[in-house]
C-alpha positions as CSV (number, residue, x, y, z in Angstrom):
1,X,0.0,0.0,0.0
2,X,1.4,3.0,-1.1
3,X,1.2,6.1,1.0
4,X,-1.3,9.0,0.3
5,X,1.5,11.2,0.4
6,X,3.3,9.3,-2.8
7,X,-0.6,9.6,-4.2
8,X,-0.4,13.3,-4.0
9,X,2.6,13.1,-5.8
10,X,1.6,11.8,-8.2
11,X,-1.1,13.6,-8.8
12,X,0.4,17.1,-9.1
13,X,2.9,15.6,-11.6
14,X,0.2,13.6,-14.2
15,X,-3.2,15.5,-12.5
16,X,-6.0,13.9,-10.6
17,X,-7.9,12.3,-13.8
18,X,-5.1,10.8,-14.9
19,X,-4.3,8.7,-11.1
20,X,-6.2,5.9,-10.2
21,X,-6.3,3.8,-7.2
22,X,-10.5,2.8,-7.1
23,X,-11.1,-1.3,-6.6
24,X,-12.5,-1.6,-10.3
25,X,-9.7,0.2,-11.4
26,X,-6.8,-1.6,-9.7
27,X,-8.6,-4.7,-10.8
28,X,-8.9,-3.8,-14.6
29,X,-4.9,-3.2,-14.7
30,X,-4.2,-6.5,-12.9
31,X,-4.1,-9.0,-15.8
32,X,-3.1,-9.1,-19.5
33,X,-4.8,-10.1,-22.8
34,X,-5.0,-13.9,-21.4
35,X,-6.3,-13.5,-17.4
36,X,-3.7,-16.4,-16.5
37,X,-1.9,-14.1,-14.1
38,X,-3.2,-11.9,-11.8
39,X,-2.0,-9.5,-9.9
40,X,-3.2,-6.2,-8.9
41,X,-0.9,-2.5,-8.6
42,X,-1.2,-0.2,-5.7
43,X,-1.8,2.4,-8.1
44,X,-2.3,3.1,-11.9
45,X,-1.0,6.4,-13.7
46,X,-1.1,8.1,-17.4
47,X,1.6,10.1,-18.1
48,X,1.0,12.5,-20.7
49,X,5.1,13.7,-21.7
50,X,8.4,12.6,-21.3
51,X,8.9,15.2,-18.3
52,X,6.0,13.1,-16.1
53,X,7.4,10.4,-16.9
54,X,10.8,11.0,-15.3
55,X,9.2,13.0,-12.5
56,X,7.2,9.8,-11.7
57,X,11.0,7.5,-12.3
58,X,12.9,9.6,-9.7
59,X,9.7,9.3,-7.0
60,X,9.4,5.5,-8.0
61,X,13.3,4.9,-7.5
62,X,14.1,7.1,-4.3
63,X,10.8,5.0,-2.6
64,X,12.1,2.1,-4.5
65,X,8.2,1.2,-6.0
66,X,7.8,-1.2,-8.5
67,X,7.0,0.4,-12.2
68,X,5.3,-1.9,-14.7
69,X,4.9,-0.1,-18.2
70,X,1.8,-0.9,-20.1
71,X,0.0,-0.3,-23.5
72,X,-2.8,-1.7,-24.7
73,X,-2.0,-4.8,-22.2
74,X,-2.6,-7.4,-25.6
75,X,0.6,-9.3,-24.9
76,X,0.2,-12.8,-23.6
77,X,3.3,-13.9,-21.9
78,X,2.1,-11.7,-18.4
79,X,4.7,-8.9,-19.3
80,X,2.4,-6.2,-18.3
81,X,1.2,-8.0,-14.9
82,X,2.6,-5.7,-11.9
83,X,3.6,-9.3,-10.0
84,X,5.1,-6.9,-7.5
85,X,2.5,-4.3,-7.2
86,X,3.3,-0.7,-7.3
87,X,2.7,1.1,-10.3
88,X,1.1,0.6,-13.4
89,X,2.5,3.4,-15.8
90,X,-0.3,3.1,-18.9
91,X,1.2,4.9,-22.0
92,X,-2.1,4.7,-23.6
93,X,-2.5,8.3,-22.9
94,X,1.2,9.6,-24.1
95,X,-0.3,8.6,-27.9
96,X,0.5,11.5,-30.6
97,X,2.3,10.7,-34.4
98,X,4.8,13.6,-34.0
99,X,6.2,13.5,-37.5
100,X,5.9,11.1,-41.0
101,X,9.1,11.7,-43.1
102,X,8.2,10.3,-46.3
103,X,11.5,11.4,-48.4
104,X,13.5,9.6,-45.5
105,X,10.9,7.1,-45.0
106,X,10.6,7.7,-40.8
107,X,8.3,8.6,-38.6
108,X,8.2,9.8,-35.0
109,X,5.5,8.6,-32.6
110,X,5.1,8.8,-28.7
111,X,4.5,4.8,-27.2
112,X,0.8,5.2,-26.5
113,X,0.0,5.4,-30.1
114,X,-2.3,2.3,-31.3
115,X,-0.5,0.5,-34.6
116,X,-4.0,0.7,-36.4
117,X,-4.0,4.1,-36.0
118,X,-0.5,4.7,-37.6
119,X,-0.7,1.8,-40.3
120,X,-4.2,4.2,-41.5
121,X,-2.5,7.8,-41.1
122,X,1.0,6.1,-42.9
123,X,-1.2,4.5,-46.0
124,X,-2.4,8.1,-46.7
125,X,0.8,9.0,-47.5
126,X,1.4,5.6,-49.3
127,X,3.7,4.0,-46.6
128,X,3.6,1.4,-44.0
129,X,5.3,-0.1,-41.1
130,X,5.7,-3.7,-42.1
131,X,5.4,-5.3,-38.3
132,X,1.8,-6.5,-38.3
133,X,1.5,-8.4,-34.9
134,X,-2.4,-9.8,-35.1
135,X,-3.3,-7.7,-31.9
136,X,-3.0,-4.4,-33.7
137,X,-6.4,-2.9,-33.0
138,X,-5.4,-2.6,-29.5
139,X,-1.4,-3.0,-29.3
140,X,1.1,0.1,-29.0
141,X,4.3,0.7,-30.2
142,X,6.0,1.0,-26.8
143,X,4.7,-2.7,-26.3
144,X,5.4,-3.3,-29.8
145,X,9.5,-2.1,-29.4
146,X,9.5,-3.6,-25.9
147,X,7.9,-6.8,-27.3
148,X,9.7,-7.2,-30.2
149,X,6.7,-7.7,-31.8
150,X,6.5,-9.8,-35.0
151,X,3.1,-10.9,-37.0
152,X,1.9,-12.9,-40.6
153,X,4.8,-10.4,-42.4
154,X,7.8,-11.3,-40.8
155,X,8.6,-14.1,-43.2
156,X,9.3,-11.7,-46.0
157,X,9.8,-8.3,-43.7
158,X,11.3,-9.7,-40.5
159,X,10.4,-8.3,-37.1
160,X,10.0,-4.7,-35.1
161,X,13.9,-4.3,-34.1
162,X,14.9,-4.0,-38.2
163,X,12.3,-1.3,-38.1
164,X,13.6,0.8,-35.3
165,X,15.8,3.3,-35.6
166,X,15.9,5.2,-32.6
167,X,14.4,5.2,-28.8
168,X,14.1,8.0,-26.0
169,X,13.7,5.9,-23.2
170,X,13.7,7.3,-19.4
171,X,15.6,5.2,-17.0
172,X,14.4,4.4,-13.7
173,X,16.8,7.4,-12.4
174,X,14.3,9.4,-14.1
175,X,17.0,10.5,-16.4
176,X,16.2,10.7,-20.4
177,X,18.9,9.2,-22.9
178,X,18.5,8.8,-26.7
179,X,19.3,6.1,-28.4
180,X,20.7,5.4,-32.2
181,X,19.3,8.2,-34.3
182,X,17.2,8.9,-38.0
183,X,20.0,7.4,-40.2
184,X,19.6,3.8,-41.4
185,X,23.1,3.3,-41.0
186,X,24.7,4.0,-37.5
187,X,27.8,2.3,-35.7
188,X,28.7,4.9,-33.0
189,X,29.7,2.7,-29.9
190,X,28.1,-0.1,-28.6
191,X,24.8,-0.3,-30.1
192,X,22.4,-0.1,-27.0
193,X,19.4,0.4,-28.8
194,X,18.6,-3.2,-29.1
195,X,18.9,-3.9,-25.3
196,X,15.7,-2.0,-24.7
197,X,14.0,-3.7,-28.2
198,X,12.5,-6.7,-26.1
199,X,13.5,-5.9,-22.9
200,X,10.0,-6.1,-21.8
201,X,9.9,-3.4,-20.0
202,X,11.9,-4.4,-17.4
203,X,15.1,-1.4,-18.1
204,X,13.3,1.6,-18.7
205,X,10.3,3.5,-20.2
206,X,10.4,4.1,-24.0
207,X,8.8,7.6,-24.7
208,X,9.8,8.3,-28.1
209,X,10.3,6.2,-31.0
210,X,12.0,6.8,-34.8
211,X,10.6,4.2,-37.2
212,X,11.8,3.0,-40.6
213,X,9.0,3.1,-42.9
214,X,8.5,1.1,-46.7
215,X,6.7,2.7,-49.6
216,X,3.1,0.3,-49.7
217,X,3.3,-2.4,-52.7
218,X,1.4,-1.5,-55.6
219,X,-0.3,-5.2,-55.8
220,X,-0.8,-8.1,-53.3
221,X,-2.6,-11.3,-54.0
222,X,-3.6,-14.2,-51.5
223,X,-4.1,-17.6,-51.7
224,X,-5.7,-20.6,-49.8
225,X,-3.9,-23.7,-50.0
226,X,-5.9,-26.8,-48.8
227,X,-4.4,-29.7,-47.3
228,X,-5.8,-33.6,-46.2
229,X,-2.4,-33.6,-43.8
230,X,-1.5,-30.9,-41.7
231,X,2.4,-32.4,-42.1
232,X,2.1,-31.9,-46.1
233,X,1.1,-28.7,-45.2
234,X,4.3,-28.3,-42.7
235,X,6.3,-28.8,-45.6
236,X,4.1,-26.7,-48.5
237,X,5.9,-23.2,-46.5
238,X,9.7,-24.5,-47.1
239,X,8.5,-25.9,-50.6
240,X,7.7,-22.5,-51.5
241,X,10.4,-21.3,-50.0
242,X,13.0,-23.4,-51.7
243,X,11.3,-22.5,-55.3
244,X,12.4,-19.1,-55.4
245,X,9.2,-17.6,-54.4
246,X,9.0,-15.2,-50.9
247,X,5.8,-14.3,-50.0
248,X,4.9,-11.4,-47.6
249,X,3.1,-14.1,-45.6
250,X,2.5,-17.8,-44.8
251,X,-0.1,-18.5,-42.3
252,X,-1.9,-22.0,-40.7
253,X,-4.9,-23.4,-39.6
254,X,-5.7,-26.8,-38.6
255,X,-9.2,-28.4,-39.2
256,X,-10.3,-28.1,-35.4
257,X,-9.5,-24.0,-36.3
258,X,-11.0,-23.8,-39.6
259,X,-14.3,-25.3,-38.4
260,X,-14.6,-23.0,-35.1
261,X,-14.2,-20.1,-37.4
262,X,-16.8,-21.4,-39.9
263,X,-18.9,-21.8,-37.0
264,X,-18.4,-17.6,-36.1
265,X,-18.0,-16.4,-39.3
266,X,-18.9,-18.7,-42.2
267,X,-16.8,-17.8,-44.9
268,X,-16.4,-21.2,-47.2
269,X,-13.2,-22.5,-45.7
270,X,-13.0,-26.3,-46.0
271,X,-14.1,-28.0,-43.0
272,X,-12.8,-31.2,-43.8
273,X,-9.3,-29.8,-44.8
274,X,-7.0,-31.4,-42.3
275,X,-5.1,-27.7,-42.5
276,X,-4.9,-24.6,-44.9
277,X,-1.9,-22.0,-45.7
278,X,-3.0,-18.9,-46.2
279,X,-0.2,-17.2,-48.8
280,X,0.1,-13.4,-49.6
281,X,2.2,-12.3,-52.0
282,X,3.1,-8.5,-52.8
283,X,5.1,-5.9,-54.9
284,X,4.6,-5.1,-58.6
285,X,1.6,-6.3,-60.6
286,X,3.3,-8.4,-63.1
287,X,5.1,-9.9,-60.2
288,X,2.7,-10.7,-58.2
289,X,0.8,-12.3,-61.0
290,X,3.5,-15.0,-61.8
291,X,4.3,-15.8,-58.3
292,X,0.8,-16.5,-56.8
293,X,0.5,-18.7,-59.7
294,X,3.7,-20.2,-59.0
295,X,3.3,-21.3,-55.0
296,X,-0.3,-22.8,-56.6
297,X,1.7,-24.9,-58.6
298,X,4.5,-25.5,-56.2
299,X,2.2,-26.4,-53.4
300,X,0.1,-28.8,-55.8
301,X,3.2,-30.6,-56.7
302,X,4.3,-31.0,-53.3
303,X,0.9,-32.6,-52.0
304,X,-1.9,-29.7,-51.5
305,X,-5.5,-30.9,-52.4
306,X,-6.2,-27.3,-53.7
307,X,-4.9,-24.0,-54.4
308,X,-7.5,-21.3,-54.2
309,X,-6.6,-17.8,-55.6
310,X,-8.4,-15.4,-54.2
311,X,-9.6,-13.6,-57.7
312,X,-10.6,-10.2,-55.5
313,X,-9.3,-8.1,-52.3
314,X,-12.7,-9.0,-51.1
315,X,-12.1,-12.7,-50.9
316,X,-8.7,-12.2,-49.8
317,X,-10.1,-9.7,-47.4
318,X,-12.4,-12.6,-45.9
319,X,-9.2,-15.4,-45.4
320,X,-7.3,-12.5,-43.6
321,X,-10.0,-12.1,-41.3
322,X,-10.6,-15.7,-41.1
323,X,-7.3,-16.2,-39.7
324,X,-7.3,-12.9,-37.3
325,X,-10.5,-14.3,-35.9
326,X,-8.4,-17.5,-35.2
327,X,-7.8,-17.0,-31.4
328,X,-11.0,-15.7,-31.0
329,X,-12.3,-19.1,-32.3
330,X,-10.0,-20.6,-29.9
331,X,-10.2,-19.0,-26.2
332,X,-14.1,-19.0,-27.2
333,X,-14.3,-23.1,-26.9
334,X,-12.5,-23.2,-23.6
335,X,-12.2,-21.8,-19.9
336,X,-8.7,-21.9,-20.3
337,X,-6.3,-21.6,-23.4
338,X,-2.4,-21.8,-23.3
339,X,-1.3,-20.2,-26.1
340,X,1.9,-21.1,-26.7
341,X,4.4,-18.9,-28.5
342,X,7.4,-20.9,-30.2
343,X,9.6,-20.5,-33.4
344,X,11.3,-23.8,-34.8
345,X,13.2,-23.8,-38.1
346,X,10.9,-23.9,-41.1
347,X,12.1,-27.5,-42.7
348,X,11.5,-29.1,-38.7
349,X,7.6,-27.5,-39.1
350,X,6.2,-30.9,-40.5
351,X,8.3,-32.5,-37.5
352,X,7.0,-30.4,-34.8
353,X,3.3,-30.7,-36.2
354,X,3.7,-34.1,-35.7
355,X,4.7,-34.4,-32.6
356,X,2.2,-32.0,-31.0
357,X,-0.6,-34.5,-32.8
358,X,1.3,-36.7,-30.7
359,X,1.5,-35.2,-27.3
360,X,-2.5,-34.2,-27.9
361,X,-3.1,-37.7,-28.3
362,X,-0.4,-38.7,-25.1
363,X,-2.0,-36.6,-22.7
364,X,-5.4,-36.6,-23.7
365,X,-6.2,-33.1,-24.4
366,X,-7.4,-30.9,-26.9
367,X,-4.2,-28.7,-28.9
368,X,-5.1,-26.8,-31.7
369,X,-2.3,-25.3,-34.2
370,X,-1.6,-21.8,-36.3
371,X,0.7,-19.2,-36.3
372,X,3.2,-18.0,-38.5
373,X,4.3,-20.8,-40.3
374,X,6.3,-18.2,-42.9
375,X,9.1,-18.0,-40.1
376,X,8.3,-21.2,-38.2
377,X,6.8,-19.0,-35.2
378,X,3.7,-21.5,-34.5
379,X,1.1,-20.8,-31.4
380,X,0.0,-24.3,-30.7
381,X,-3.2,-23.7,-28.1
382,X,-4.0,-26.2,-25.2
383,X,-7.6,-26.1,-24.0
384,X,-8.2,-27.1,-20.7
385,X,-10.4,-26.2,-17.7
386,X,-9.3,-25.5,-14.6
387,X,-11.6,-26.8,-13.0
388,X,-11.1,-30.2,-14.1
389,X,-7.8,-30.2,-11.4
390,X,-6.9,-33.7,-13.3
391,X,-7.6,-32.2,-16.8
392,X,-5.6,-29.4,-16.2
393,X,-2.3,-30.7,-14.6
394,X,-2.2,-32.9,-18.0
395,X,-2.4,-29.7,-20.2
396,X,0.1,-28.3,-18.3
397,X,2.3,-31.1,-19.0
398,X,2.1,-31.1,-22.6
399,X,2.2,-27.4,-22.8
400,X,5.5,-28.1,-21.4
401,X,6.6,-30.6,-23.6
402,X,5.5,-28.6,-26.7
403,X,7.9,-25.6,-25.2
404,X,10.9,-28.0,-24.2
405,X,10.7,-30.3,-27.8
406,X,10.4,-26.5,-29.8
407,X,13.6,-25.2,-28.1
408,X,15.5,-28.5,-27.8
409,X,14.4,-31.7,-29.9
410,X,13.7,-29.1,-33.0
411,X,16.4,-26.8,-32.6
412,X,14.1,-23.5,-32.4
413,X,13.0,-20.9,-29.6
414,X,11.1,-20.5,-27.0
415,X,9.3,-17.4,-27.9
416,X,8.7,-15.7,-31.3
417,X,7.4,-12.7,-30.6
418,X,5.5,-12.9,-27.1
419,X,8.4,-12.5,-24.9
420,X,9.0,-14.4,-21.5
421,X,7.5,-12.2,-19.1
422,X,6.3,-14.7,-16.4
423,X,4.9,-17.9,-18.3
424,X,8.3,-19.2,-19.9
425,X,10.7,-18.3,-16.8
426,X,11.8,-21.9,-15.9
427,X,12.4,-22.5,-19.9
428,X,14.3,-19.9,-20.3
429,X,16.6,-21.0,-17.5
430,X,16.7,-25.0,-18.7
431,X,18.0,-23.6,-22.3
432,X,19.6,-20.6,-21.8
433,X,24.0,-20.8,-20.9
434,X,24.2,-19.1,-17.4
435,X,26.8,-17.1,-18.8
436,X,23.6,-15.6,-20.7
437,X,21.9,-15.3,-18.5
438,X,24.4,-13.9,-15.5
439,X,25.4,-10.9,-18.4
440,X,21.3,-10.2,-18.7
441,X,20.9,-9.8,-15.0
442,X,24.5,-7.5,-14.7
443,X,23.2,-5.4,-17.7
444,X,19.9,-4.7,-15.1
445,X,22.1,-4.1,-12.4
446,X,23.8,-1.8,-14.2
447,X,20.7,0.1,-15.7
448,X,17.9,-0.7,-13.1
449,X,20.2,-1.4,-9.3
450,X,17.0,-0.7,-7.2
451,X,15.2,-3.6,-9.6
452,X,12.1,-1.1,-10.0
453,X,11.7,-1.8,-13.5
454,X,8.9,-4.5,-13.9
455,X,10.3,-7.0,-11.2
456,X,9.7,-10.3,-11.4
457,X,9.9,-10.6,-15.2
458,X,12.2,-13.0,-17.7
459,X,14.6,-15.0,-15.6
460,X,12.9,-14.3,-11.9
């Protein structure tokens, strides 16, 4: 319980709408986008400028508080849970596009602002910023940077850090440093700014942000690849691959998916494919033209039941959304979903596939598959219920055996793009050298020695 004094404090730095310490309140800021951690803060604040926000650092560190940054609170790893109470700095406030540089291709935007809302104000000036994580009606690009956020793109456009270009961040001194710069080339010292790019949170507040921008393709084209064997479709994305051909994205379904979704949203997917890809390809016209035909013929050769081209943006408009309203199909069929969040090499995908049929089967449970199959970042979901204690302690077992036979039996990762935050803490210790792991926890020394800075996060 913090004291009223600290509350006052507060207060006259960010004003009295923008501090919040009610029951509801305390309780809405006490989870993330899944619910499986709670925990509430002793108090939630929206800073407005960079100056709050190192007012509110140097309070937080001389009292020694614990500071959890948050945005739109969509990740799913419990990064933005305050485990040790204190405060809950919300950015979502702190949301203004400051500039759009279309002959350097940059922008400039404060943390708090929502990625829908600068993917719509960047195409009118015919750009984008090609990280596309799925949650990015709600997600911000403090969470995004912190996150290192990836999405459906990343197999052709890679992932949030190659995007950044430069971070104000205030550190948990309260005192504001800049790092890397507007330039895409920059090799002045040690290059810092990627120790904050998914740091989740847990070094300093990002306030500021410079962003490389691409011009928007003039064409794109989808296509829905059907498959009997969800291993045949495993191999369709390194097929492609192989052939010459890189799409912008390669996403997958498996049947149990494709039939919840038909059951929300009937759309005409096959509900008695066993999986489907969903391919986009983009760039110029004539381009675009000859490779969607190609991955139809490359996928055909190499075992898919049926290629659908997607003669209109409408139809490809409705896969898209098909495959957005994925998890929604998902943690709608159960009171409790792990989603998991691992990246394997893209020629171990059929492999992996397998096996999780496997452990499904082992431990009795229902585990769904999709993700990013375009980069081999796949979110295999277990359903369970909690209140089924029996049910439950199984799912938990295979969710750890998915995690341990990604990072170890298949050579991959244990997170993509969701971070560790609190659900993959043990993993990361079991795979990680503690050489790694010693140097991550002397760099937070260094930055954070009062371990304000979301405690309890990554290795804890």
């Amino acid at each position: 319980m913090l004291k009223e004094s600290l509350i006052s404090e507060f207060q006259k730095i960010v004003g009295k709408d923008n501090v919040l310490t009610s029951p509801e309140a305390l309780k809405a800021y006490s989870y993330d986008g899944t619910t499986s951690w709670i925990h509430e803060p002793d108090v939630v604040v929206f800073p407005t400028s960079t100056d709050e926000v190192s007012r509110i650092m140097k309070l937080a560190n001389a009292e020694k508080i614990p500071v959890t940054p948050r945005g739109g609170g969509t990740n799913v790893s419990g990064g933005s849970v305050p485990w040790h109470g204190g405060i809950v700095m919300v950015m979502t406030k702190f949301n203004q596009i400051l500039k759009i540089d279309k002959e350097n291709l940059t922008a400039t935007v404060e943390p708090g602002v929502v990625l829908q809302d600068l993917t719509l104000r960047l195409a009118k000036e015919g750009l984008f910023f090609p990280p596309d994580p799925q949650s990015f009606l709600g997600a911000t690009m403090g969470g995004i940077i912190s996150e290192n956020a990836g999405g459906p793109a990343g197999v052709k456009y890679g992932v949030t850090k190659q995007y950044i270009l430069g971070v104000e961040v205030v550190l948990p001194s309260g005192e504001v440093i800049h790092l890397g710069g507007r330039t895409l080339k920059n090799v002045v010292g040690y290059d810092l700014l990627h120790i904050f790019i998914s740091s989740e949170g847990t070094l300093g507040v990002i306030t500021k942000a410079e962003l490389k921008l691409n011009p928007l393709p003039q064409a794109r084209k989808t296509l829905c690849v059907v498959y009997d064997d969800v291993s045949v479709a495993g191999e369709g994305v390194f097929r492609v691959l192989e052939n010459g051909v890189i799409p912008c994205k390669i996403e997958m379904v498996d049947n149990w998916v494709i039939n919840r979704i038909e059951e929300m949203m009937p759309i005409g997917l096959p509900k008695d494919a066993d999986a489907c890809l969903f391919f986009e390809v983009d760039g110029i016209p004539e381009v675009v033209e000859k490779e969607a035909q190609k991955i139809a013929e490359i996928t055909k050769q190499y075992g898919a039941k049926e290629a659908r081209i997607a003669p209109n943006m409408d139809e490809a408009n409705k896969y898209w959304l098909a495959r957005r309203a994925g998890f929604a199909a998902v943690f709608g069929k159960a009171k409790q979903v792990f989603a998991e969040d691992v990246t394997v090499p893209r020629g171990n995908i059929p492999k992996f596939v397998k096996k999780i049929r496997e452990l499904a089967k082992k431990y009795d449970v229902e585990i769904v598959v999709l993700g990013h199959a375009g980069d081999g970042n796949l979110h295999p979901a277990v359903l369970t219920d909690p209140a089924n204690k029996e049910h439950y302690e199984r799912a938990l077992k295979a969710v750890d055996e998915i995690i341990e036979s990604a990072a170890v039996e298949f050579g991959g990762v244990l997170s993509g793009e969701h971070g560790i935050g609190l659900e993959k803490q043990k993993f990361m210790r079991k795979v990680t050298e503690p050489a790694v792991i010693n140097m991550m926890k002397g760099i937070k020394a260094l930055i954070d020695p009062n371990n304000i800075m979301n405690p309890g996060k990554i290795w804890e």
